[in-house]
N, C-alpha and C positions, 0 to 999 in steps of 0.2 A: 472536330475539324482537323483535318489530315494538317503537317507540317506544309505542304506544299502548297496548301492553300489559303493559308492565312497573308497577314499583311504584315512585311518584313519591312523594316527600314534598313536602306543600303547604306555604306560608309564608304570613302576611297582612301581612307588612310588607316591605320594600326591605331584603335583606340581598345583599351586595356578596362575592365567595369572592374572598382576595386570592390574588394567585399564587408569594407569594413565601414563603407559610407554611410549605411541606417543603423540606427542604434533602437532597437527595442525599447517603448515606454512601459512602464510598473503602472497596472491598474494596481490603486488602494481604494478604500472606502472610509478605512477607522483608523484613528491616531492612537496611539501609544493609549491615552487615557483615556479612552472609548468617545473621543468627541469624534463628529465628521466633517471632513473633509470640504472645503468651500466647494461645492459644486457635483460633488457626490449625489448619488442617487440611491435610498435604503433597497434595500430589497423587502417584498410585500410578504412581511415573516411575522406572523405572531408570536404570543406569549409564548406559548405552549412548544412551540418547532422551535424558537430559541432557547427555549430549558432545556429540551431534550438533545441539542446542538453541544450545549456547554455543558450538560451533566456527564454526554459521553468523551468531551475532552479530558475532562477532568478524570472520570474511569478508566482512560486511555493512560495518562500517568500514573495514576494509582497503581493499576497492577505494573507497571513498567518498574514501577521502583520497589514493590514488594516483590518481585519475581526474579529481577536482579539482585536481590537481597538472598533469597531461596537459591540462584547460583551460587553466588560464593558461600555459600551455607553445606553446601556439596548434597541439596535437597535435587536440584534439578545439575541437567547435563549442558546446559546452554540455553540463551539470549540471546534477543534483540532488542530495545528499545527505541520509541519514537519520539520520546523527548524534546521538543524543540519543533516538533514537526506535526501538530495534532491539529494545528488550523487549514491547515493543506486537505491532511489525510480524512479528515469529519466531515470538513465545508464541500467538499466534491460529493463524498456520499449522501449528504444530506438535499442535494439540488437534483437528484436521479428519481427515477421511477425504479420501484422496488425489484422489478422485473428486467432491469437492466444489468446485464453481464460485467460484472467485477475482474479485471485478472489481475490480481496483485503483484507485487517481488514480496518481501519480506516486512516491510516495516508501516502495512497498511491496518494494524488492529481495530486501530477506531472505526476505519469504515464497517468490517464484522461487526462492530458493537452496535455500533448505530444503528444496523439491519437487525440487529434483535438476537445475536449469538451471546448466550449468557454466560457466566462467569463457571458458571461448572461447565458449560463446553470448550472454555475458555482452556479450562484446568485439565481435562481428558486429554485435549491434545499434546499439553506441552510435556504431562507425566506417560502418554503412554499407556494407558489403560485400557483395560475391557471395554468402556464405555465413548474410546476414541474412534471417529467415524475412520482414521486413516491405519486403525488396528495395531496401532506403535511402530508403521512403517517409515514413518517421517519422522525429520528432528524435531525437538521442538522452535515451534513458532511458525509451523508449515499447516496452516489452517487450509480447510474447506469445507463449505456449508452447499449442498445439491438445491437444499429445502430455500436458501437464501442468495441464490444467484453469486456462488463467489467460489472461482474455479481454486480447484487445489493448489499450492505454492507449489513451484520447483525452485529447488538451490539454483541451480547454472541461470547467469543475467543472460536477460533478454528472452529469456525462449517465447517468454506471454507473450509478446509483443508482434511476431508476426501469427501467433495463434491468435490474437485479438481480432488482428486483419481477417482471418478466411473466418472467425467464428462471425463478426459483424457481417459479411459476407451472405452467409446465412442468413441471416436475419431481416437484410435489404428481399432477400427472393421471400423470405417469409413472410414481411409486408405487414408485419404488427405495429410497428412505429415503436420499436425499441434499439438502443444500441448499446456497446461494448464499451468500457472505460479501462483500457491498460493503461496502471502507474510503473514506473519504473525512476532509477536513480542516472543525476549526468555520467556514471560512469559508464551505466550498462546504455546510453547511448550512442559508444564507443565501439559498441558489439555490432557487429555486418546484421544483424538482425536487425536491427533499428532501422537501419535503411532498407531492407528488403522489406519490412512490411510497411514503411512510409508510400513506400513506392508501388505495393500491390493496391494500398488504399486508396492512395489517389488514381490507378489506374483505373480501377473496377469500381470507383466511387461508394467508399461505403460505409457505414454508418458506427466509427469508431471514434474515439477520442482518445488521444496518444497523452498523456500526463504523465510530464517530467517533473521529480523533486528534486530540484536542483537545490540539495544543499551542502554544496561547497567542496566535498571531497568524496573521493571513490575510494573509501576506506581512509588510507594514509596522502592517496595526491589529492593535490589540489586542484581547484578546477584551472589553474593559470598554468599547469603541467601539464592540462588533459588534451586542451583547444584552444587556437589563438583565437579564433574567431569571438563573436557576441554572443556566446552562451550557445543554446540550443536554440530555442526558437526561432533564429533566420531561419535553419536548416529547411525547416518546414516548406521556405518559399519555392525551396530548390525545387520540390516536388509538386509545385503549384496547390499547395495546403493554405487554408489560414493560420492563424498564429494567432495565441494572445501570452503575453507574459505578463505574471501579476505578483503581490505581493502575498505568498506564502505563509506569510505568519496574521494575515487579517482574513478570518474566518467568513466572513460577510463578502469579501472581495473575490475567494475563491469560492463560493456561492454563485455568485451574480457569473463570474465567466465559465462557470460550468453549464449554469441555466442555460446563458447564449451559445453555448461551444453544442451544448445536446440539440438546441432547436435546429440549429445547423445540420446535428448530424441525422437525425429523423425526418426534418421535412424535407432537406433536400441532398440526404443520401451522398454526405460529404465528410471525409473527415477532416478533425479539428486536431492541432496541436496546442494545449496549455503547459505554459512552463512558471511552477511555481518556485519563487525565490526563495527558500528559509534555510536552517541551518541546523545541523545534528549534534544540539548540546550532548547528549550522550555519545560514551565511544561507538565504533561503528558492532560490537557485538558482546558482547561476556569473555572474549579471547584479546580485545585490541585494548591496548593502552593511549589514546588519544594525546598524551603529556608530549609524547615522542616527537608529531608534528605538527603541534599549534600550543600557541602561548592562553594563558589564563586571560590575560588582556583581550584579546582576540573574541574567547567564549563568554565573556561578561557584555562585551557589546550587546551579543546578538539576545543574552538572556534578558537585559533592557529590550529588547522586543517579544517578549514572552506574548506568544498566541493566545494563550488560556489567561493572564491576567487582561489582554486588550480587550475581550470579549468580556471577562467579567465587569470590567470599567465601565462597559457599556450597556451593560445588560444594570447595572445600580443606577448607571443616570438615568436609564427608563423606569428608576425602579420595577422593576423585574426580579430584584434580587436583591441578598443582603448580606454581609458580614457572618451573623450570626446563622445563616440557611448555610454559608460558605461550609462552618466550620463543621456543622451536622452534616453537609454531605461527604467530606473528606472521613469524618470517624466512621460513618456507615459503613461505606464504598473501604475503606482500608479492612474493617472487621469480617465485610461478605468478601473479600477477595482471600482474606487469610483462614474464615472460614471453609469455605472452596477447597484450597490447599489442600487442608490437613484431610477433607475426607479427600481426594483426587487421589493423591499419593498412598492411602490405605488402600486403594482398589487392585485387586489382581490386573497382571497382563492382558493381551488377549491368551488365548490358548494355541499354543504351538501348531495344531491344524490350521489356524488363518491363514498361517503364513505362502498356503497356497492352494487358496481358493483366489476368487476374484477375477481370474485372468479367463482360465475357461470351463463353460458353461458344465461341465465335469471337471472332476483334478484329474489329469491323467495317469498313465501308470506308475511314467518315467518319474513325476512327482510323488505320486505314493513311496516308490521307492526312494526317495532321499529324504521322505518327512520319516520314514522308518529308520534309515542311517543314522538321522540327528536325534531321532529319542532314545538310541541304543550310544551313540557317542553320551548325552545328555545322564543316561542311567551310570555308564561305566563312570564317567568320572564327576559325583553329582557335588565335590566339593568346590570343585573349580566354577562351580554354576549358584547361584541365587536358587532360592527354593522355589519363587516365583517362575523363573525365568524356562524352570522343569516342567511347568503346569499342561498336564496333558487331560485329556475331555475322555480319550480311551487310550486303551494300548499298552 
């Protein structure tokens, strides 16, 4: 319906609509100790999809703190962790259909995991080796699975975010009843891309769901520096989106509103905005010191709302679970993650020829010529290079 022909209410005087009059409600489901909620509603989850929920949260930490361990170890080049934020990052992936398009930022592991990327793919990418689908072209923590519907990471925020749009786009004309889940952080929804793809979505109607992890700061600001407004999800209304804002650290909560945000977006070719609330007990990468701009006090709150123990609370009073399962899956999960390691980082590079192929469907001349430059730079001066780093196939 054209602007011209809808039904306008007229006014004779200067009235001002302020923006700050609705304030966004927090779906929760689960309390702190895994009890629920007066009034809550479970989600229809068995045994089975809640172990394998809570096993990969818990694998989600595991390697976050053995791989940050492996940085400052001077094993690997760099980190991210998601610490703090594995009820967000699991519970979304876990309410999807396999087949639905993933575009990450950076600090989405869990969802990989839970699609079934294992811990030696896990490993390939972040060392760089022969065996990495991205050939060691990326840093680490810049995952992509073709086989697992989860587009490659890029550093610069925001880019996913209107590719989410035109790739959901696709998928409306395609008519399979799948759609797109780009996460992103409240900082990179500061980025003109955020709102150019809010805004191609809602125009062309189409079957994406925009998820914000709001947790708390865009590296060193805070979000009280970032935006006056009520977070992110009003933003949504601007563009005549739904919204739901929920609580980020209850696994079950960010379940149930990804289930409803996805019906939305498949049956009637709409997209959705969810804004999850949690917070990034880890610093924001292996480079930042977190001390700088927030107090101890501050990070103990939010670790009183630990995601992975609220699920585990809960998952005991169903007995579901136990203490002594607890402690066996942390020794396993630590010993296959540090097994991993150690062969991952024995694996040769790729070999110096990858480095340009892929682009087209022949290398051309111009690139032959500079992959010959770099093995002759590489030979004259092979001290200043890694022996690996030499590894050529021929030549």
């Amino acid at each position: 319906m054209s602007q011209t022909t809808k039904t306008i209410e007229v006014i004779h005087k200067p009235e001002f609509i302020q923006g700050n009059e609705f304030k966004f409600p927090i779906f929760q489901v689960l309390k702190q100790d895994g009890a629920t909620y007066k009034g809550a509603k479970l989600p229809e989850m068995d045994q089975e999809e809640a172990l394998k929920i809570y096993r990969t949260m818990v694998f989600t930490r595991v390697l976050d703190e053995r791989m940050l361990a492996a940085q400052r170890q001077g094993r690997l080049s760099f980190y991210l962790q998601s610490t703090g934020e594995e009820g967000t990052v699991v519970g979304f992936a876990a309410a999807l259909d396999d087949r639905d398009m993933i575009m990450a930022q950076y600090r989405e592991q869990g969802a990989l995991a839970y699609r079934g990327f294992s811990v030696d793919e896990f490993m390939n990418q972040l060392f760089g080796n022969e065996l990495d689908y991205g050939k060691g072209r990326q840093m680490p923590i810049h995952y992509g699975s073709a086989k697992l519907n989860y587009m490659t990471i890029s550093s610069p925020l925001a880019t996913q975010i209107p590719q989410a749009a035109g790739y959901a786009y696709g998928q409306k004309l395609e008519g399979k009843g799948l759609c797109t889940v780009t996460v992103f952080g409240e900082g990179a929804a500061s980025e003109g891309d955020f709102h150019a793809a809010l805004n191609m979505a809602s125009v062309h109607k189409v079957p994406v769901i925009f998820l914000c992890r709001n947790n708390g700061y865009a590296i060193s600001t805070p979000s009280s520096e970032q935006f006056a407004a009520d977070g992110i999800a009003p933003r949504a209304l601007g563009y005549s989106m739904r919204a739901i804002r929920v609580d980020g650290n209850d696994v079950l909560a960010v379940y149930l509103a990804t289930l409803a945000a996805r019906k939305i977006a498949v049956e009637e070719n709409e997209p959705v905005l969810i804004e999850a609330m949690t917070y990034r007990l880890a610093a924001h990468s292996s480079s930042d010191d977190p001390s700088g701009y927030r107090s101890k006090k501050e990070e103990d709150v939010w670790r009183a709302k630990d995601p992975i123990a609220r699920m585990r609370n809960w998952l005991i009073k169903k007995k579901w679970w136990s203490e002594d399962e607890e402690k066996q899956l942390q020794d396993s999960m630590r010993q296959e993650v540090l097994d991993a390691m150690k062969k991952a980082e024995k694996r040769p590079p790729p070999p110096v020829e990858s480095l340009v192929t892929d682009v087209y469907d022949e290398v051309t001349p111009q690139l032959h010529e500079q992959l010959e430059k770099l093995k002759m730079h590489v030979r004259k001066y092979p001290d200043a290079y890694p022996k690996s780093a030499g590894r050529m196939t021929h030549g």
